[in-house]
N, C-alpha and C positions, 0 to 999 in steps of 0.2 A: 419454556423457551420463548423467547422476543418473537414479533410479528416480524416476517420478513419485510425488506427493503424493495422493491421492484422500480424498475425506469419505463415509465409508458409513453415510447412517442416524445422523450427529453427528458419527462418530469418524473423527479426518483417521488417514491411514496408509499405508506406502510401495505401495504396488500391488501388487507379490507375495504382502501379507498380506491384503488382502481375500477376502471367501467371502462369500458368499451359500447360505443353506440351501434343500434343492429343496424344503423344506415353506412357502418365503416367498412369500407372497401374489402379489407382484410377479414372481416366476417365476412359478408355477403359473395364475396366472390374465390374468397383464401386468396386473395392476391398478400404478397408477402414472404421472407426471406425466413426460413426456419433453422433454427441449427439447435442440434438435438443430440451433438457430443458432452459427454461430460465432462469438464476441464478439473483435473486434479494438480496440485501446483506443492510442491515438497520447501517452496518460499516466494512471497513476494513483496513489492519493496514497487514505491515510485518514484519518478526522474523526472526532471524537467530541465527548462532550457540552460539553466543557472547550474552555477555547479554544484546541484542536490541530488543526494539519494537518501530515501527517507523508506527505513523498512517498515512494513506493516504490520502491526501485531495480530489483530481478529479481521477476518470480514462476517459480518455478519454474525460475529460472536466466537466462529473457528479458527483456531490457530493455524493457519499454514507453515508452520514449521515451530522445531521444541524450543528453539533459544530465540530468542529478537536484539540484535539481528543475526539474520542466516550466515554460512555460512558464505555462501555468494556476494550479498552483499558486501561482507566485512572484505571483501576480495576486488570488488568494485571501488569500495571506498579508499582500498592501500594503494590500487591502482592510479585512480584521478589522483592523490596525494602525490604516488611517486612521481607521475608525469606533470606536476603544477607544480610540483614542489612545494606545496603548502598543507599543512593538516588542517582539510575542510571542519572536520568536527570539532576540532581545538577553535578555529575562526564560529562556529556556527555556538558555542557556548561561551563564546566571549565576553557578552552581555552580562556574566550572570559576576555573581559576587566571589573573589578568590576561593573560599574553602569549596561552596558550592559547586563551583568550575572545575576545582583539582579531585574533589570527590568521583565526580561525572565521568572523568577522563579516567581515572584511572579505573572507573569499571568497564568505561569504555574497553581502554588496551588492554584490560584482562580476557575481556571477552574476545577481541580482536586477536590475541595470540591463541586462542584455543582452536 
């Protein structure tokens, strides 16, 4: 299995590189913010301000869900569609070269109607 990924303080980095100095606050005093829930997630998928949803296959190497994309997603995606009235994924593979574009799509809407 790969070295995990860790954020220390902003900066992501493989685990082995992290340090923490015994002069940091959060040592010396446990000053700091702990959470200690374990997050289990059956899909996830990121969004930004633009009109993107972009599902995520692994973190860290785990699947968050069997198909990519989830089911949610693909429910997100028909929704912004129906309300713009434009097929974002059809516009987001536009770039590419007809067969390749109609290949795309139509495993796309296969997996979309499942």
């Amino acid at each position: 299995m790969s070295e995990k990924i860790i954020d220390l303080n902003g900066a992501f980095m493989p685990e082995s590189e992290a340090k923490v100095s015994v002069l940091d606050s959060g040592f010396n005093a446990g000053d700091g913010v702990y959470d200690v829930t374990r997050y289990n997630a059956e899909e996830a998928f990121l969004a930004s301000t633009n009109p993107t949803i972009l599902p995520v296959q692994s973190i860290n190497g785990v699947k968050p869900t069997k198909e990519t994309p989830g089911p949610i997603t693909k429910r997100l995606i028909q929704g912004w569609n129906k309300r713009v009235g434009l097929d974002i994924v059809e516009q987001a593979l536009g770039h590419l070269e007809p067969a390749e574009r109609d290949r795309l799509l139509k495993e796309w809407r296969t997996k979309s109607a499942s």
